[in-house]
Every structure is written in C-alpha cells, then in structure tokens.
Kinemage of the C-alpha trace (Angstrom):
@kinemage 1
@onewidth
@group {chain A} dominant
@subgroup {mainchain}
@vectorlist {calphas} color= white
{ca unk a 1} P 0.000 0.000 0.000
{ca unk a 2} L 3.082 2.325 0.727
{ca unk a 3} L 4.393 1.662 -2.768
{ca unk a 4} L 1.398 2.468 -4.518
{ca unk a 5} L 0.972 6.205 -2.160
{ca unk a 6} L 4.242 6.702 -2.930
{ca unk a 7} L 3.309 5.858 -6.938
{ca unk a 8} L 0.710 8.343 -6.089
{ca unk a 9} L 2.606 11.043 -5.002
{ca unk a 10} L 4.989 11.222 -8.132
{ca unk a 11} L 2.753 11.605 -11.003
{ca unk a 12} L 6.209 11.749 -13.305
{ca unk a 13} L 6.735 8.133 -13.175
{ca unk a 14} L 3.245 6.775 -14.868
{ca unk a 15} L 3.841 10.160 -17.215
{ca unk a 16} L 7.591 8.734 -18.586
{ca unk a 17} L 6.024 5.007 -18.678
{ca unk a 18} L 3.507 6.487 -20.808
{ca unk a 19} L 5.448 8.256 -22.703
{ca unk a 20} L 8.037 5.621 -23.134
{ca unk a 21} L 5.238 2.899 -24.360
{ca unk a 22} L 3.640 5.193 -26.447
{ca unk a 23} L 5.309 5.430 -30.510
{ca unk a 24} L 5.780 8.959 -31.799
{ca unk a 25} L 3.284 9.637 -34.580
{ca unk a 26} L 5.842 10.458 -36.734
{ca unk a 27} L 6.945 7.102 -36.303
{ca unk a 28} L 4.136 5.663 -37.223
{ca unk a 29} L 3.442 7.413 -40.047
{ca unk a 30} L 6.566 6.492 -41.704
{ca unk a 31} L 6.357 2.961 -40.813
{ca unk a 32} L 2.660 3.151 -42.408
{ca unk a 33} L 4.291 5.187 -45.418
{ca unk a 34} L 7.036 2.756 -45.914
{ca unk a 35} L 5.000 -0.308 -46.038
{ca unk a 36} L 2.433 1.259 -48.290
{ca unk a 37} L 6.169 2.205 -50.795
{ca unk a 38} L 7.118 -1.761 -50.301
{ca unk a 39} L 3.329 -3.389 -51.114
{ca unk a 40} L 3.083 -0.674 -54.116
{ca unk a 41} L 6.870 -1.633 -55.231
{ca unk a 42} L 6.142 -5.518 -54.828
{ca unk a 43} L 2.908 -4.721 -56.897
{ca unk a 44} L 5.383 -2.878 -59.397
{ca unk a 45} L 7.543 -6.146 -60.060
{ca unk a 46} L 4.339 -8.197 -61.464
{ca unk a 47} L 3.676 -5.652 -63.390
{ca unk a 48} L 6.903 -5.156 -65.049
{ca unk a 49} L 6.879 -8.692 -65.387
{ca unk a 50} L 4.031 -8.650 -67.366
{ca unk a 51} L 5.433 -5.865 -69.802
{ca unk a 52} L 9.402 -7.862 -69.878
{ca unk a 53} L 7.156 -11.213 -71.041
{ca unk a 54} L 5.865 -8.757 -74.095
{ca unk a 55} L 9.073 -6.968 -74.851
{ca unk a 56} L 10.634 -10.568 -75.010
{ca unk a 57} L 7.699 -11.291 -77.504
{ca unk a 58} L 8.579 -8.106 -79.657
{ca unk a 59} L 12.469 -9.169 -79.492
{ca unk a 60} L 11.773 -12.875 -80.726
{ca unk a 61} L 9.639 -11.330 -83.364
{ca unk a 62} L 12.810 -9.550 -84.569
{ca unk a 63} L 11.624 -6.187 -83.411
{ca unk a 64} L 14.881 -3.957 -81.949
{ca unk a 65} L 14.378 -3.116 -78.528
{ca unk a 66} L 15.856 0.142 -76.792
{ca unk a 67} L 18.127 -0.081 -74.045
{ca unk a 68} L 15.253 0.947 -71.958
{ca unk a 69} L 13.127 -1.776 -73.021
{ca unk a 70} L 15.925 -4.465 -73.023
{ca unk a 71} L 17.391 -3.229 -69.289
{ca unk a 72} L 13.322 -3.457 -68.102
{ca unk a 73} L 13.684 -7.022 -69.243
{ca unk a 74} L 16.650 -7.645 -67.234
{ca unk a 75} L 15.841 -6.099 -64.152
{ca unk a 76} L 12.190 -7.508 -64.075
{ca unk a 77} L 13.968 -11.109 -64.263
{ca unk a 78} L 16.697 -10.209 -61.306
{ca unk a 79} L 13.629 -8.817 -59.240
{ca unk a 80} L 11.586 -11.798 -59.421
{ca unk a 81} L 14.207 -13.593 -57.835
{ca unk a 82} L 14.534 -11.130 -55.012
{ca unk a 83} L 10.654 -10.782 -53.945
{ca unk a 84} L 10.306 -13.928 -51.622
{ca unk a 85} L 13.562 -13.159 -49.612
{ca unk a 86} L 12.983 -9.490 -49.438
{ca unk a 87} L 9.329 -10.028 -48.168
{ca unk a 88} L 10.205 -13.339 -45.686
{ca unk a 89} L 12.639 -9.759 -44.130
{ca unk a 90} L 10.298 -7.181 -44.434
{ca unk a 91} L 7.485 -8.851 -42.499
{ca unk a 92} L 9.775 -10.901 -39.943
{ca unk a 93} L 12.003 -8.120 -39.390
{ca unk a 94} L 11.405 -5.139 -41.004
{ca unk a 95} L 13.846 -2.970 -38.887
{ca unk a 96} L 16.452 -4.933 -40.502
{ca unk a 97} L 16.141 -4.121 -44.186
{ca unk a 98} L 17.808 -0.180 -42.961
{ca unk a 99} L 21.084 -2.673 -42.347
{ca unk a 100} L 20.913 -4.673 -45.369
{ca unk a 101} L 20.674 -2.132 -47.665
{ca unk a 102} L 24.088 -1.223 -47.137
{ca unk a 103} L 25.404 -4.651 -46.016
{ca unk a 104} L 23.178 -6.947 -48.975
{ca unk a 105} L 21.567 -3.830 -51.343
{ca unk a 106} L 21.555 -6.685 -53.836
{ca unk a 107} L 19.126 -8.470 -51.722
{ca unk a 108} L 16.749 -5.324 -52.450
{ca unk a 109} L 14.266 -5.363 -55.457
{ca unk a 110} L 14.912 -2.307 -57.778
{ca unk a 111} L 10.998 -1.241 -56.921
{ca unk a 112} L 11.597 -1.465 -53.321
{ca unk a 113} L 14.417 1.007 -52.664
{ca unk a 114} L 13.206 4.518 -51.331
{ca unk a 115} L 15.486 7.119 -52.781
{ca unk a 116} L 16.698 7.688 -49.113
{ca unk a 117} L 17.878 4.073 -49.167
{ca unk a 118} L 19.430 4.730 -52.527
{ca unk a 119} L 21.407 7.704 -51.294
{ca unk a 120} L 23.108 5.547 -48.688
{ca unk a 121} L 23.360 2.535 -50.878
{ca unk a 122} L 25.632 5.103 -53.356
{ca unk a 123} L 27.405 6.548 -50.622
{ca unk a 124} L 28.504 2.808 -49.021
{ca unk a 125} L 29.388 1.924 -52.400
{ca unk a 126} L 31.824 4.880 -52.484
{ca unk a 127} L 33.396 3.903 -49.066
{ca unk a 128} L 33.969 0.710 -50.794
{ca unk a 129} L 35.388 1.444 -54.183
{ca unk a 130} L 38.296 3.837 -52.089
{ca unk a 131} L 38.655 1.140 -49.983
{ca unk a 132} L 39.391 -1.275 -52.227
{ca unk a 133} L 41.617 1.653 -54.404
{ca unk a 134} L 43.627 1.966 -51.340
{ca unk a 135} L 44.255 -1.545 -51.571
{ca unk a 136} L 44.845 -2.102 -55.440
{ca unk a 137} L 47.411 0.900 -55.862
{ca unk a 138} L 49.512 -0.002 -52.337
{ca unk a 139} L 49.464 -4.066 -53.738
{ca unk a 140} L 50.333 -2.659 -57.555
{ca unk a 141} L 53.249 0.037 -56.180
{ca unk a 142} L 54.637 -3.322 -54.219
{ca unk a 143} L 54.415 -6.088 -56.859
{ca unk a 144} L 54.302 -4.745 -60.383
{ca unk a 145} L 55.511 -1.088 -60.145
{ca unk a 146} L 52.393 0.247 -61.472
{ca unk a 147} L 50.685 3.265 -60.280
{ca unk a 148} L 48.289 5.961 -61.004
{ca unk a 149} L 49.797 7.572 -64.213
{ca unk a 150} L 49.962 4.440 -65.870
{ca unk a 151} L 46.134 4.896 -66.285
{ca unk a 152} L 45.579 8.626 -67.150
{ca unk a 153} L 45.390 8.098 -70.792
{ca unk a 154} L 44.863 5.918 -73.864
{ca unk a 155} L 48.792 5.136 -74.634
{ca unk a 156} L 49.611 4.389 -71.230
{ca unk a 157} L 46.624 2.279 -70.869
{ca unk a 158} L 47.595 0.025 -74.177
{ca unk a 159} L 50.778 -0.712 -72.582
{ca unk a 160} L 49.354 -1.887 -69.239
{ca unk a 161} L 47.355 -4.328 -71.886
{ca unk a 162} L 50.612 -5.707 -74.170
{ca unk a 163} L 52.617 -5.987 -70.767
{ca unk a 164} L 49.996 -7.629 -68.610
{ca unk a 165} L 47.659 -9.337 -71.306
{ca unk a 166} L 47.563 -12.577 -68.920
{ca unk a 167} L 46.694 -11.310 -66.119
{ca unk a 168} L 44.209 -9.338 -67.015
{ca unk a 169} L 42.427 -12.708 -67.654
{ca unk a 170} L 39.173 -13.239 -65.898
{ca unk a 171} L 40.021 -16.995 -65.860
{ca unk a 172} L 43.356 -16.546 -63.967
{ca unk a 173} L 41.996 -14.516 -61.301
{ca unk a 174} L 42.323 -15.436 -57.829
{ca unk a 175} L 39.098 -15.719 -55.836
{ca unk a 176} L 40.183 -12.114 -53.912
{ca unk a 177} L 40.477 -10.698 -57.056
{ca unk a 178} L 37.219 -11.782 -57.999
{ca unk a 179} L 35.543 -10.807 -54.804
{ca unk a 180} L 37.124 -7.249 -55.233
{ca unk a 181} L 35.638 -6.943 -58.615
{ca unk a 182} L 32.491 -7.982 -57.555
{ca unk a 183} L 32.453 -5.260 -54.582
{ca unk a 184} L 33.662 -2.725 -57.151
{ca unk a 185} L 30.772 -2.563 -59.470
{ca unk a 186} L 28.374 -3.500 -57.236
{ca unk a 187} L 27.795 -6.991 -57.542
{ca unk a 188} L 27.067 -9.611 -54.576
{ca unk a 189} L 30.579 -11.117 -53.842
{ca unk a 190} L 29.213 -14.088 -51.737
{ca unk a 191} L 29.856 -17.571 -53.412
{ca unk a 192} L 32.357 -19.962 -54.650
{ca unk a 193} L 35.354 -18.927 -57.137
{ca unk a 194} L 33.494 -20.602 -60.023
{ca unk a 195} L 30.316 -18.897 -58.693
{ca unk a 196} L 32.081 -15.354 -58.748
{ca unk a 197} L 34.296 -15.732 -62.178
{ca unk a 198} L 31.185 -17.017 -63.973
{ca unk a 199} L 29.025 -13.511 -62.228
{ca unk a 200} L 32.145 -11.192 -63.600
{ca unk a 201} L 32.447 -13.061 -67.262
{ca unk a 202} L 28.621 -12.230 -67.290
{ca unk a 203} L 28.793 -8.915 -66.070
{ca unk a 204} L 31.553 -8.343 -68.583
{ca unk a 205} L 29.590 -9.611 -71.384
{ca unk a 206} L 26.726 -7.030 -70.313
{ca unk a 207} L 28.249 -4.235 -70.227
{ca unk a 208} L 30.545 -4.698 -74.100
{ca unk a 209} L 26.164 -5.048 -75.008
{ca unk a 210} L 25.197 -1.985 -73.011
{ca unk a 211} L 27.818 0.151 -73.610
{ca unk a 212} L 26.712 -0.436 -77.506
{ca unk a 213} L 23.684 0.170 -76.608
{ca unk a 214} L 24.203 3.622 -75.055
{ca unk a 215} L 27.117 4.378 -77.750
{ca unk a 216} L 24.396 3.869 -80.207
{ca unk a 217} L 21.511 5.945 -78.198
{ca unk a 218} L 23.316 8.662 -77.181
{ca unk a 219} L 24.768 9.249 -73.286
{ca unk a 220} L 23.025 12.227 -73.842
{ca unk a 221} L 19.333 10.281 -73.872
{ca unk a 222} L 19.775 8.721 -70.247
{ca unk a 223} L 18.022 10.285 -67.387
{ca unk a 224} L 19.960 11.230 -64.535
{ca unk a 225} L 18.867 8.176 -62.443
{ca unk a 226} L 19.523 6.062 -65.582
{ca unk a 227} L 23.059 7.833 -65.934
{ca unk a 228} L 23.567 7.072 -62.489
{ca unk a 229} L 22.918 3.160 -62.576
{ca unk a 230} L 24.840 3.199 -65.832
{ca unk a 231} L 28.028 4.264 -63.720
{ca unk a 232} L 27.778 2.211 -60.427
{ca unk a 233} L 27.708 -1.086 -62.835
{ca unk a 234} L 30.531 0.369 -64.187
{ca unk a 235} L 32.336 1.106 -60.689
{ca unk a 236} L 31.914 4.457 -61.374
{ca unk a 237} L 30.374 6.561 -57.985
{ca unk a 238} L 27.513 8.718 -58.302
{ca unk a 239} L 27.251 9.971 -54.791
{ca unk a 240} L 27.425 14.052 -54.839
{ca unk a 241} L 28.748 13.833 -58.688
{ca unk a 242} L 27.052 16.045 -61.044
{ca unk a 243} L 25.877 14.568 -64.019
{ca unk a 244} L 28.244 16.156 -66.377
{ca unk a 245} L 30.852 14.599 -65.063
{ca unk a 246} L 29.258 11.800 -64.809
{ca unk a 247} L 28.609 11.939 -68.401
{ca unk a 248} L 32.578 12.134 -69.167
{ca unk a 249} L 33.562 9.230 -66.683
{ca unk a 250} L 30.676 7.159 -68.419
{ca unk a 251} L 32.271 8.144 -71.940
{ca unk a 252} L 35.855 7.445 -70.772
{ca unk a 253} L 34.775 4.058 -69.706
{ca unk a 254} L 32.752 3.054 -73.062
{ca unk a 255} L 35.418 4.669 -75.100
{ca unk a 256} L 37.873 2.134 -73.224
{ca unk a 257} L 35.890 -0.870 -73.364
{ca unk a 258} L 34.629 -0.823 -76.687
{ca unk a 259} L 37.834 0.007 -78.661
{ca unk a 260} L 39.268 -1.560 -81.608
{ca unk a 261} L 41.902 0.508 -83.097
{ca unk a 262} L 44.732 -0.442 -82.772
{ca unk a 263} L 43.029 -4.004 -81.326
{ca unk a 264} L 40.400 -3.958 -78.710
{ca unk a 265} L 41.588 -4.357 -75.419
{ca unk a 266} L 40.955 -6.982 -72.458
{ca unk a 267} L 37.184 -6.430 -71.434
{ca unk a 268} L 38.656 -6.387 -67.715
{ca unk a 269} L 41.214 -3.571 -68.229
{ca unk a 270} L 38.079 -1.157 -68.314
{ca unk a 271} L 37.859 -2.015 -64.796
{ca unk a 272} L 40.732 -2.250 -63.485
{ca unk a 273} L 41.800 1.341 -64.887
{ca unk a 274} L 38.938 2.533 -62.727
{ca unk a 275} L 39.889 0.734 -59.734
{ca unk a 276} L 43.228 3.282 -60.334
{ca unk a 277} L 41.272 6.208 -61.470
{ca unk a 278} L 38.514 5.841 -59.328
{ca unk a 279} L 36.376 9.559 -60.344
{ca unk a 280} L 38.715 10.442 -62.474
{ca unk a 281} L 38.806 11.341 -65.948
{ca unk a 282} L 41.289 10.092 -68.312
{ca unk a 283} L 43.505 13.048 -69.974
{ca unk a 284} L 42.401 13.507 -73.635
C-alpha cells in the first residue's frame, strides 16, 4: 500500500512510462508510409513482369528493342528472384532491411528502394570502391611497379594491356580478385570462385552489349537516375557527382571498353583502370 501512495505522489513516473510505451506519430506514419512504398513496389515487379514477357515477344519477333526496353527485361527477371527473400525480411524483421541495404543492397528489389535508401546505398558503395583503391594501388606500387599515371590516358593504358595481357584474364583470377571486382561494381561477392568468375564473365559480357547500346543511343538520352545506374555497374560513384561529369567518366569508360583501333583491349582492363582512377577522368 506504501508503494502504490508513494506511486501516487509522483505523477512523473506513470507520465515517462507512458510516454516511453507510447510510438511517436511520426513514427508511425513512416512505418505506415514505408510499407504502403514496399506493397506498391512488390505490386510494381508483377507488373513489369508482365510488360518484360511482351518486350521478349517483340524481341523474338525480330523487333529492336531500346536499351530501356531491353534493361526493363533484365531487371524484371533479377527482381523476381529477389521478392520472396525481401518479403520473408520485411514482415519478420522489417527494422532490418535499414542494415541490409548497405550490407546486402543486392538483396533489395529495384521497386523497393526509397530514394533515401538509394542515397546511402551510393554513398557505401563509395566507401567501398576507395577502400578497395587503397588496396589495389599499395598491392600494384609493391608487386608490379604500377601506379596511377599508368592509367591517365589511352597510350599508357595500351601498354598496361601488351605488358599484362595474362593477367588481365578473368580466368586466372584469384578468388580475392574476384571478390574485389564484384564489390567494385556493385555486384554480390558471396559464393564460390566458379560462382564469382562465372558472375564477372557475365557482367563483362553485359556491359561490351550496353555500352553499344548507349554508344548507339546517345549518353546524352539517359536520365539522370539512368546515368547514375549506368556508372555504379561500371564502378563508377555517383554519390554528390554532377551529371556532367558523370557523363565524361561514363564516356571514358565506353570509349575504353569498346575500342578496336589499334586491337580492342581486355574487357577487364576497363575495370581495373577505374579501380586506379577511381572519379577520375582520363587526360584527352
């Protein structure tokens, strides 16, 4: 009976409990905001799967597709195979997806990803790409003498190729290497070596296609969230870049990877130049 007079004579405490059970209805009107974003986004996937089964219709017709059109395809078939995973998270433990979108972002659905979430995503990709820079040139400087200036331009990039045309191989690289590769444009880098080499040769084999693609269309055409997606699969970082430069890192990188004269040059070196350059431009 004391305890409860005593309960009774500091009005506080039952305030703070109250206050302390009681959500803030901000929070709970982003919480009800971000679910509604999530149901509309999975909603969004079906949809665009229904539109990638016709495009893939029009393309085995013979009908050219844009890049547009063919990266809607490809995206629709990547986000099928995230919904049940992402959903199993989002209803178990939603308060986890804010870690995994930095940790796992390739766990995410491209319909799913707030532009918040994107923001960070860009910015932790960043981190990583100097990261593994820091790495790359220290490792290079030790073992093969090469630094920075040996990337800066065309020439000096051809003679990285004639001097280190084997190891610029994807099929010789070590599983680190591989896993570094992975992290640098993006890519999940969990698996086995035959896992990761088969995800680079594939990601290599996309990109000589895309960068046609947007050779063919114009950088000029992409919108600035299409410029910016163009880059970071490129391991390129769009986080507080402005698109003209953007633009001119994009260009470098196409020009690189799709050149034949004098001979066209390891699809890998396009890469691994960036790893040097990281955001910057090659001298013209």
């Amino acid at each position: 009976m004391g305890s409860r007079t005593g309960d009774q004579g500091d009005p506080q405490k039952l305030y703070r409990t109250i206050a302390a059970q009681t959500p803030e209805p901000g929070m709970v009107e982003r919480a009800k905001a971000l679910t509604r974003f999530y149901y509309n986004g999975i909603r969004q996937i079906f949809r665009n799967r229904s539109e990638a089964k016709r495009l893939t219709a029009r393309g085995r017709a013979g009908e050219v597709l844009t890049r547009r059109e063919i990266l809607l395809i490809r995206k629709s078939r990547e986000d099928i195979g995230r919904v049940a995973p992402f959903a199993l998270v989002a209803i178990i433990l939603p308060e986890l997806l804010i870690v995994l979108i930095v940790l796992a972002p390739g766990m995410f659905p491209s319909t799913c990803i707030t532009d918040a979430q994107i923001i960070k995503k860009h910015r932790k990709a960043q981190e990583t790409r100097q990261s593994i820079h820091d790495s790359v040139v220290t490792a290079a400087t030790e073992n093969s003498g090469l630094t920075v200036k040996n990337f800066l331009n065309i020439q000096s990039i051809i003679k990285v190729a004639d001097q280190y045309q084997t190891d610029l191989a994807v099929a010789g690289l070590p599983k680190e290497g591989l896993r570094n590769i992975c992290r640098f444009v993006g890519l999940g880098s969990l698996g086995t070596e035959g896992m990761l080499r088969k995800k680079v040769e594939q990601h290599l084999i996309f990109l000589q296609e895309d960068d046609k693609m947007i050779r063919k269309e114009g950088i000029e055409s992409l919108t600035l969230t299409e410029l910016q997606e163009a880059c970071e699969l490129r391991g390129i970082s769009t986080h507080d870049r402005q698109a003209d430069h953007l633009q001119g890192l994009l260009r470098d990188s196409i020009r690189l990877n799709l050149m034949m004269d004098p001979r066209p040059l390891p699809p890998l070196l396009t890469i691994t130049a960036r790893m040097f350059l990281l955001n910057t431009r090659l001298a013209h």
